[in-house]
N, C-alpha and C positions, 0 to 999 in steps of 0.2 A: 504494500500500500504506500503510495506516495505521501511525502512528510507536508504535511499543511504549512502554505505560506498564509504571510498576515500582510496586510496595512498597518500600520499603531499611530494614531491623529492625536496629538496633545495640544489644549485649549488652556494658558494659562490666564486664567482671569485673576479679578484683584482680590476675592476672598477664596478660590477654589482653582484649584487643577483638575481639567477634566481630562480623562486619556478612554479614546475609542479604539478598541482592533477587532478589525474586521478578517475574516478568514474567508477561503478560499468557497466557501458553500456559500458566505453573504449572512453568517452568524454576527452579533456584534456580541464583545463581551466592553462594558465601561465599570471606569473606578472613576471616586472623586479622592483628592487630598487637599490637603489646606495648603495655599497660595504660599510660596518662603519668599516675601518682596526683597530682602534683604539678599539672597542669593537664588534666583528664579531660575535656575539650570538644578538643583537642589528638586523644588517641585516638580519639573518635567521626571524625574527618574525617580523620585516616590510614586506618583501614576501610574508610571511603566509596571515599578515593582507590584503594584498591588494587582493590576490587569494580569501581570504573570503566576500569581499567587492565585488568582481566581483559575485559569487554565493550567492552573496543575503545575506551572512551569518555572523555574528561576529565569529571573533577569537576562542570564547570559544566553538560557537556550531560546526566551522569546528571539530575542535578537535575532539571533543566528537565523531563524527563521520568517524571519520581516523581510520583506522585499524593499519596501519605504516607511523609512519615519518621518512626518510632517508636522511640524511644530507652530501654532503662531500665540502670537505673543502682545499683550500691553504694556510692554514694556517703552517701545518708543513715544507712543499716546499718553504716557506719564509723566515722563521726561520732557516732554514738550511745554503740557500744560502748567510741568510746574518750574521749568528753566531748570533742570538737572543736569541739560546735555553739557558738552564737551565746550571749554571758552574759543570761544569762535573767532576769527578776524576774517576780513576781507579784502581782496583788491578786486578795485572796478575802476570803470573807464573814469578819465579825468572831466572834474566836472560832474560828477554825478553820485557822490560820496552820498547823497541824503534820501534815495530812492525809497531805500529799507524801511528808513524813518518817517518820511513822509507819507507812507499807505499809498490807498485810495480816499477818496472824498468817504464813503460811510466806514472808514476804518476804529472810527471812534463807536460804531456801533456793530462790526462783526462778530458774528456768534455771541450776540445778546440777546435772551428775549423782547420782546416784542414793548412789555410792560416798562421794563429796563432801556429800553434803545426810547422811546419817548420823553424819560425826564431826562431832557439833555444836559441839565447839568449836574447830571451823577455820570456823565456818560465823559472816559476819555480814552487815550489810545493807551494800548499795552505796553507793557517796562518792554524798553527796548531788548531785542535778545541777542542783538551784537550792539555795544556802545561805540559811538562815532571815533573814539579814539581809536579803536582796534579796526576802522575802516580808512584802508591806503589806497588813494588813484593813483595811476600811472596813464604815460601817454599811450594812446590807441586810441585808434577807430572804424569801426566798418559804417561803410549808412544802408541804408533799407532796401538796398539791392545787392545786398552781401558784399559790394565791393570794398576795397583795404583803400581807406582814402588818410590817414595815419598810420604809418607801421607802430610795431611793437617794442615799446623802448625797455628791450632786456634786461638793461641795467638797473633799472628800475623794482623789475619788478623783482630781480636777485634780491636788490637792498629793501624794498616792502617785507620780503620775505625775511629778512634778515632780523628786520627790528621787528613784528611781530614775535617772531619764536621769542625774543630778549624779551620780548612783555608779559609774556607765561602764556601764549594761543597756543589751545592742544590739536586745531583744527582750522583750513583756512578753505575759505569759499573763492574761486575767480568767476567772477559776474562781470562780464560787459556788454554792451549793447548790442544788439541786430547781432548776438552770436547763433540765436537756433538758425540763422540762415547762409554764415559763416563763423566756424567753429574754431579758426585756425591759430587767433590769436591766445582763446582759450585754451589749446590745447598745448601750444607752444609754453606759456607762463604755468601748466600746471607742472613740466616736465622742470620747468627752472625752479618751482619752489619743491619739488620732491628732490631736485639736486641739492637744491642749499639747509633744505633740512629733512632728511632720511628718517624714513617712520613715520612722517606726521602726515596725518588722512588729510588730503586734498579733492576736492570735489570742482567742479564745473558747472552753470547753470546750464550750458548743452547739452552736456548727457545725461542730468537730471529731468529736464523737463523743456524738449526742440520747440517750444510755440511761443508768439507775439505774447508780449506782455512784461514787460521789464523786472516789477514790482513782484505779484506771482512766481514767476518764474526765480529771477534773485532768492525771493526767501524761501523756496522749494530748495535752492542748492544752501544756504543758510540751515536750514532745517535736517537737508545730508548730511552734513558736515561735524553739526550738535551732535548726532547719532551715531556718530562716525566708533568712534572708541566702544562708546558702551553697547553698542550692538555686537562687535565685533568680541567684547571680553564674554555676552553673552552666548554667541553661536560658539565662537571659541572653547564655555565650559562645557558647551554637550559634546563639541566633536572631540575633545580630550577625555570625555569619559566614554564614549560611544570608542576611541580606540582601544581602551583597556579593557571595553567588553568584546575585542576582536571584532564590531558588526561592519558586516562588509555589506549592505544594503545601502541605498540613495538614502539621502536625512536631504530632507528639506524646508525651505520657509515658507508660511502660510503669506499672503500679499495682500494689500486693499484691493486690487485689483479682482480678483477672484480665483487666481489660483496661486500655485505655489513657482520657488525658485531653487536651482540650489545654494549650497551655502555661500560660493565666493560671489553671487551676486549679491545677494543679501547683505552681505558687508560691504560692497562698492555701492549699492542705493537703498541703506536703510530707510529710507523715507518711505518706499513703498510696503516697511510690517506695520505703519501704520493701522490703527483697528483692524488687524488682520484677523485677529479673533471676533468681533461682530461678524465679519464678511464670512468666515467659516459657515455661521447661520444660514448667511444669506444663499450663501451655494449650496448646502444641504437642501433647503427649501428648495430651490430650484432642479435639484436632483430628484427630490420627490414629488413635486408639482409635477412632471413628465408620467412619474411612474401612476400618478392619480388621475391626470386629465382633468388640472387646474391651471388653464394659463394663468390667471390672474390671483397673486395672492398680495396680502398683507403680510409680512413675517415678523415676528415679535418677540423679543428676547428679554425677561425679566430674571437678571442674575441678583447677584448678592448686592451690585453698585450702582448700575444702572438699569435702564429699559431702555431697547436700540431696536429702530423700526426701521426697515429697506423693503421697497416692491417691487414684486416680479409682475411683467405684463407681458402677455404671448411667449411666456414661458422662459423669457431673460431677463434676467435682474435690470436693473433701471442705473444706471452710471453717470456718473459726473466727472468735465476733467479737471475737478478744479476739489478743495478741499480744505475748510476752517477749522482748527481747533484753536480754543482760547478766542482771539482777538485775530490770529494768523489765517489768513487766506493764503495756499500754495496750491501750483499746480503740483496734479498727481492723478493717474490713470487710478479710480476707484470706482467699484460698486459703492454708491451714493444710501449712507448708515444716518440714521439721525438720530441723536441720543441725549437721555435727559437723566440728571440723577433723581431715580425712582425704582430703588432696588427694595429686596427685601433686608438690606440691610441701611437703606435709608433713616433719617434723625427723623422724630418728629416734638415739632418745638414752637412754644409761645411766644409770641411777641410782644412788647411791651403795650401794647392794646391790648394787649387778651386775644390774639387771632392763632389761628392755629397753621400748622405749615408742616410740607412734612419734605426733606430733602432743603437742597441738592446733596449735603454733607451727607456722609455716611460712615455706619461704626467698623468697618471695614473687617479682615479677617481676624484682626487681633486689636481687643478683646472681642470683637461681634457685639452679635445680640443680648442683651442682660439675659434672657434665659440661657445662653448657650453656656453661662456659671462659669467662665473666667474673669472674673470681676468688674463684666461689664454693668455700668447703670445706667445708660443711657436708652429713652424708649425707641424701639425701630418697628418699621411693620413687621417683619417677623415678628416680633414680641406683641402685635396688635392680634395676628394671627393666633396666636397660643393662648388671649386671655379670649376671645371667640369663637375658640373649638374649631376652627380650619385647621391647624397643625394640632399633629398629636404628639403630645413631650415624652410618647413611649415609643413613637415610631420612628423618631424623625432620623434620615438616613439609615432609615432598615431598623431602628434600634442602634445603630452603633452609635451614636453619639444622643445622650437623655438629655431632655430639656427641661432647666428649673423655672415650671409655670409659678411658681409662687416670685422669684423673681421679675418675670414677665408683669406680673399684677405688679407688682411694687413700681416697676421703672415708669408704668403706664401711669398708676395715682399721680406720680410726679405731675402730670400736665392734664390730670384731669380736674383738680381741686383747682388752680388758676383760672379754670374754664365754668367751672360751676356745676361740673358734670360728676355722675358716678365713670367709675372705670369703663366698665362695657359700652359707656355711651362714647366716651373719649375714643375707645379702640376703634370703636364704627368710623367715627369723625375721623382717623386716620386713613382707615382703607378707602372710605368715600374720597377724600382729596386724594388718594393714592391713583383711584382710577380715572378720577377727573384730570389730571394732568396728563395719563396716559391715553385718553381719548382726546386731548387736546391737540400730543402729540401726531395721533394718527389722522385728524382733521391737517392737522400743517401739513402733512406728507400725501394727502387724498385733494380733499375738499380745496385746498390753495391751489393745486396745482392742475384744476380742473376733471379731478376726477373724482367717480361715484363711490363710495366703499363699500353698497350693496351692491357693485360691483363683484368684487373679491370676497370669496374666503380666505380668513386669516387662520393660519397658521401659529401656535402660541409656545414657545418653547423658555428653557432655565427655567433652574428648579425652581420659581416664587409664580412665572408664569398662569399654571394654569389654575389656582386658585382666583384669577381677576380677569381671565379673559373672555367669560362668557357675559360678566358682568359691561365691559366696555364693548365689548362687540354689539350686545342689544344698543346700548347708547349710539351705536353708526350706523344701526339697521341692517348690521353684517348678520345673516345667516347661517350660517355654517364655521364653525369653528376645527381646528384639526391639531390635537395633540400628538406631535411624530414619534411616532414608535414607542408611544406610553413612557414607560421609564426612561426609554433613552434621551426625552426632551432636555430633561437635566442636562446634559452632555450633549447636545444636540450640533454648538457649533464646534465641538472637536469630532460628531460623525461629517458635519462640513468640509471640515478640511480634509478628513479622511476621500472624502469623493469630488477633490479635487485635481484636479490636473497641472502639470506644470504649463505656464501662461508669461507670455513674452508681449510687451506694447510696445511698439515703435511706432512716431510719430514723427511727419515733417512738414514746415510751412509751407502754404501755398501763396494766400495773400493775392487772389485774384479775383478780380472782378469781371462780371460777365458780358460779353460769352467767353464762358470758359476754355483756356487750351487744351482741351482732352489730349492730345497728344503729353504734352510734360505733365500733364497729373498722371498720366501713363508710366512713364519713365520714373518719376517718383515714386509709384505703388510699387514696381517691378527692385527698384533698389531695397524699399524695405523690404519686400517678401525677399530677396537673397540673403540681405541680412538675418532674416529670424532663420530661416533655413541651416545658417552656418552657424548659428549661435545652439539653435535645438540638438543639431548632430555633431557639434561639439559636445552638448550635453550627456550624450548620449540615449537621444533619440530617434527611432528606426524613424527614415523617410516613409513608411507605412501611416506611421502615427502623429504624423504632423500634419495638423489641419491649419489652414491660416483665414483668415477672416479679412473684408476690409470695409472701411468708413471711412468718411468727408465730413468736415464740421460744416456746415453751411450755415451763414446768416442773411436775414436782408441788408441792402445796402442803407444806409444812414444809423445802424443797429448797430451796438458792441456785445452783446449775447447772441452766440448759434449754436445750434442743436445740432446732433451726431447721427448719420445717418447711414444705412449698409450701401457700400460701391457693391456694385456684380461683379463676380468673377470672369476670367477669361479677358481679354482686349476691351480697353478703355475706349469709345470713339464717342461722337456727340450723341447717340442714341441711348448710352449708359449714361453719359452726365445729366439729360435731362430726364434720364428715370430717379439720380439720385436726388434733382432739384424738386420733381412729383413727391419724391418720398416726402423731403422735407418741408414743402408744404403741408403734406398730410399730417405731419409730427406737429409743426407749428399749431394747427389749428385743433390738433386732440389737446394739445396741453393749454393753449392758452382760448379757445373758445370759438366756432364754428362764427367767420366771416371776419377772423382778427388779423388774417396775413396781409401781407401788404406787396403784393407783385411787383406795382408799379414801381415800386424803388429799387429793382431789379435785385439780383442777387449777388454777393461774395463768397468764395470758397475761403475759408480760416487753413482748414489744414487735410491734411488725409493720415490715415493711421492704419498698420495692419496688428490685426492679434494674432499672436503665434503661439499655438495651443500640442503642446506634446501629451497625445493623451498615455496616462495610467490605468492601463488595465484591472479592472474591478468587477466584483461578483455582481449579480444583480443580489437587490434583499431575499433573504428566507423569506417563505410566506406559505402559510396555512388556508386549507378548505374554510370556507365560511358555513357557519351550520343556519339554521333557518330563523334565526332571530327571536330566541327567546330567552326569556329574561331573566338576566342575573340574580343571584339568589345570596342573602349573605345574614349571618345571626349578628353582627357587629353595628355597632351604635353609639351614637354621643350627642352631646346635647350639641348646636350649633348654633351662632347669630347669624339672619338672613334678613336682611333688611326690607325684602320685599315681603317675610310674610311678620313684620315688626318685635322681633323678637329672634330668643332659643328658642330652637325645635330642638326633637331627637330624630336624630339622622342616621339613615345608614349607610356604613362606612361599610365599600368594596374594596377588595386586596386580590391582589396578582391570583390566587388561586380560584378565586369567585368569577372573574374575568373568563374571556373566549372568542374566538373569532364567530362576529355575528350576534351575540349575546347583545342585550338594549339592558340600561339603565334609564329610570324616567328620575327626574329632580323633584324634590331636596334630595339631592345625597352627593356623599364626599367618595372619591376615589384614589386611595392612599396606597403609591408603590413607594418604592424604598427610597428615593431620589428625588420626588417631585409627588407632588399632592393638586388632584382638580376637582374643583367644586361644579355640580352638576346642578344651577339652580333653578328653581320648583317650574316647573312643565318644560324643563327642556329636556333633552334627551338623548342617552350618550349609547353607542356601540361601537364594539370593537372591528377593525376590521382584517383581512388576510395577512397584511403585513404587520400587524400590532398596535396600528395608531387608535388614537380616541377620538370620534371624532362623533361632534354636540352641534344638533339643530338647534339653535337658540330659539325658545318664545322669545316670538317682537314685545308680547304684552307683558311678558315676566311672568306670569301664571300658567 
């Protein structure tokens, strides 16, 4: 009998490590472990071990038997938002030292709420994340025809480099003008500062990120550069302990983009493990949306820290090339994640009014929850959870870790007496604001951007998820809800990453207005698909399994926003660019509203881009006979708060062995596996189905 290969996906979030291995039949075996923020190569290999212990197997001989480890990571999305990276410096063209600094015009209000971005005068720009002192011009220039109309004053940029290092920069970015259209100057000053100072991470805003846009782009290679070190000490501790476990399989990194990389890219453009861990989510979903026959879904991730919503439409995730965290706007090829801190390990807290609030802060993996009895007091919705019988403090993760509900009660009194409320009314007042911020979210991400959310089924995953998603979904008039693979939700974006692909974007300007030269966007598309081509099978990827993709940014003319639209394959000529200019009209007017495009200002091409997609071969899921739908059967019970029917009830609680493919649950009732707990509330209606998921007709009325 042949020895069973794996996949093994590890999702390190900021309160949990999740590790998915998938075998060669489309079994999934998951572990969780608690997050080490302190040494995060530490948690990927407690995961591993416990997934091994589960299959019977040590450490070394999983390995051995892994084909790919895929790893993604918060670690750079941390780093970012709280200035942790690497001291940065920079040389850019002369004359243009204060790009960085100066933003854009709403820079004083990106990535702020809405509420927030209004009183403008709490509103300003973010601590600068390279100070103007560590920003050196030199002479150079190209102008907007990529022509060299300054050369490159070497000596220059030797001695930029020279007094940076003297200043303590562990990292230096070269940004100069009109480079994504000629790269040469860039390229030339990157080779002179890696001469003059050996070892120290040097990036470029070219091979960061080839598009128009000075600001963006700059602080996209800004942003590589931060990362530069601590990504690299990161990939670094696993592949030093991955050689001591002799594994000789591919290790790779999970991407914003939506698939993975190997490791030495990942260390040349750390910018893109960005939320690589949300996107895990997002490609799982999109993996299983195919296998259900849901183009359109909602996807919804409710972990320990935050809640992070991305949608898929006709079956692909919805992308942006552009990308905020904090106050920073960079470019970066990503599946487009929106996220709000509203986790289950979210604060909730009074404000000197007596109002109540629950988030952004959260009590994070250490000490957690006040129940989880390491000496936390602080109230969180977990703890609102356990003092209203959603969670059970004998079950929670299977029983291996109890939870002290009498603490829970305690840290909740704290902000119930300010309120004038008993406990149980406070805890309601938290999961109600919990779920209203969460339908808010998914209105910003639907309802703004012109679409219907009774549209979609959502999708509800992380372990805090499915206790509130039936509750917000009635609130959008979403229908149908889908818990993946029941227990495996919890873990859902490390099966993500497990069913991803390794994924290459290449990107070049065009910068044309119409009518367009079909001929050189020809010759442009043909250049990048050689390139992915030689970079994939450098990878070691069979020409078999290289699929390559292509897109045009197209806007209208007097417009600085365009949408992304598929080129056809095979020969460019005028016949395919006005089918790509049809598409994006089409795109124009689904997103922003039927009779909003604007023709007559003709159209410009922004850029073209190929995806180059090495695919990894993968089981399909296991999957079971569905029986004829009847109804779950279970002696277990507890008392529970359900707001629609104003009060405790006694509820029955379904577990893994009451369950079945085809089997119906009607609401009130709770469904508690070992990982993740869903609330079934009253007339709505849960069954299981072939592949394992849960999945809940919401009543519209809630009865």
């Amino acid at each position: 009998m042949a020895e069973q290969r794996y996949v093994c996906a590890i999702d390190t979030g900021g309160t949990f490590t999740d590790c998915v291995v998938l075998d060669d039949r489309g079994r999934l075996t998951q572990t969780k472990s608690h997050s080490t923020p302190a040494e995060l190569s530490r948690g990927v290999f407690d995961a591993m071990s416990g997934a091994a212990e589960a299959l019977g197997r040590d450490l070394r001989d999983l390995l051995a038997a892994t084909s790919h480890l895929i790893v993604g990571s918060t670690i750079g999305t941390n780093a970012v938002l709280q200035q942790r990276g690497a001291r940065v410096g920079m040389i850019v063209t002369r004359g243009h030292r204060d790009v960085v600094a100066i933003m854009r015009g709403h820079g004083r209000n990106a990535g702020r709420p809405v509420a927030e971005a209004l009183a403008v005068h709490l509103t300003d720009k973010p601590t600068p994340i390279v100070a103007r002192s560590r920003i050196i011009e030199v002479d150079e220039r190209v102008d907007c025809f990529g022509d060299v109309v300054v050369g490159l004053d070497r000596e220059q940029v030797a001695a930029a480099a020279e007094r940076l290092v003297a200043a303590g920069i562990e990292a230096i970015a070269v940004c100069f003008l009109w480079s994504f259209l000629n790269d040469r100057h860039e390229r030339k000053a990157k080779e002179i500062v890696q001469a003059a100072a050996p070892g120290l991470f040097v990036t470029t805003s070219s091979e960061v990120a080839s598009r128009w846009g000075e600001y963006e782009r700059w602080m996209a290679a800004v942003i590589n550069a931060s990362l530069g070190g601590l990504t690299a000490r990161f990939v670094e501790g696993i592949e030093d302990q991955l050689g001591d476990l002799d594994y000789a399989g591919q290790f790779l990194l999970m991407t914003c983009s939506g698939g993975c990389v190997p490791a030495p890219e990942a260390k040349r453009l750390p910018v893109l493990l960005l939320d690589s861990g949300p996107v895990g989510g997002i490609t799982g979903t999109r993996h299983l949306a195919r296998m259900l026959g849901h183009p359109n879904v909602i996807a919804t991730d409710m972990g320990g820290t935050s809640f992070d919503v991305g949608l898929v439409r006709g079956f692909e995730p919805v992308r942006s090339g552009d990308r905020t965290i904090g106050q920073l706007k960079f470019y970066v090829p990503n599946i487009d994640v929106r996220s709000i801190g509203s986790g289950g390990g979210s604060i909730a807290w009074v404000d000197e009014n007596r109002n109540l609030h629950v988030g952004p802060r959260s009590v994070g993996a250490d000490p957690g929850p006040a129940c989880y009895g390491r000496g936390g007091t602080t109230p969180s919705v977990t703890d609102a959870h356990v003092v209203l019988g959603g969670i059970s403090p004998d079950f929670f993760l299977g029983g291996e870790l109890p939870l002290d509900a009498a603490a829970a009660e305690s840290a909740l009194a704290g902000i119930a007496e300010p309120l004038g409320m008993d406990t149980p009314t406070a805890a309601a007042g938290v999961l109600r604001i919990t779920e209203a911020l969460m339908a808010d979210l998914l209105r910003r991400v639907t309802i703004e951007k012109g679409f219907d959310p009774s549209d979609f089924v959502l999708y509800s995953y992380g372990g805090a998820g499915g206790l509130h998603a039936a509750a917000f979904a009635r609130e959008l008039g979403i229908g149908t809800v889908v818990v993946p693979l029941a227990e495996a939700a919890s873990v859902w974006s490390a099966f993500g990453i497990a069913a991803s692909d390794v994924l290459h974007v290449y990107e070049a300007a065009e910068l044309m207005i119409a009518p367009i030269d079909a001929a050189a966007v020809e010759v442009n598309v043909k250049a990048l698909e050689q390139r992915a081509r030689r970079q994939l099978e450098a990878e070691g990827v069979a020409p078999a399994d290289i699929t390559l993709r292509r897109f045009a940014a197209i806007r209208y003319g007097l417009q600085v926003h365009e949408l992304t639209v598929p080129l056809a394959d095979g020969w460019i000529g005028d016949r395919e660019i006005a089918a790509a200019v049809e598409a994006f009209e089409r795109a124009y007017e689904d997103r922003y509203g039927a009779g909003s495009g604007y023709s007559e200002a003709g159209f410009e091409f922004v850029s073209v881009s190929v995806e180059a997609v090495g695919t990894i071969n993968k089981p399909a899921l296991a999957s079971d006979a569905v029986g004829v739908g009847e109804p779950a059967r279970t002696d277990r019970s507890r008392s529970k708060h359900w707001p629609e029917l104003d009060g405790f009830v006694d509820t029955p609680v379904f577990r893994r062995d009451d369950l079945g493919p085809g089997r119906t649950i009607t609401g009130p009732a709770i469904v508690e596996l070992a990982t993740t707990t869903v609330a079934v509330g009253p007339g709505d209606v849960c069954r299981q189905d072939a592949l394992g998921n849960l999945v809940l007709e919401v009543a519209r009325d809630g009865a």
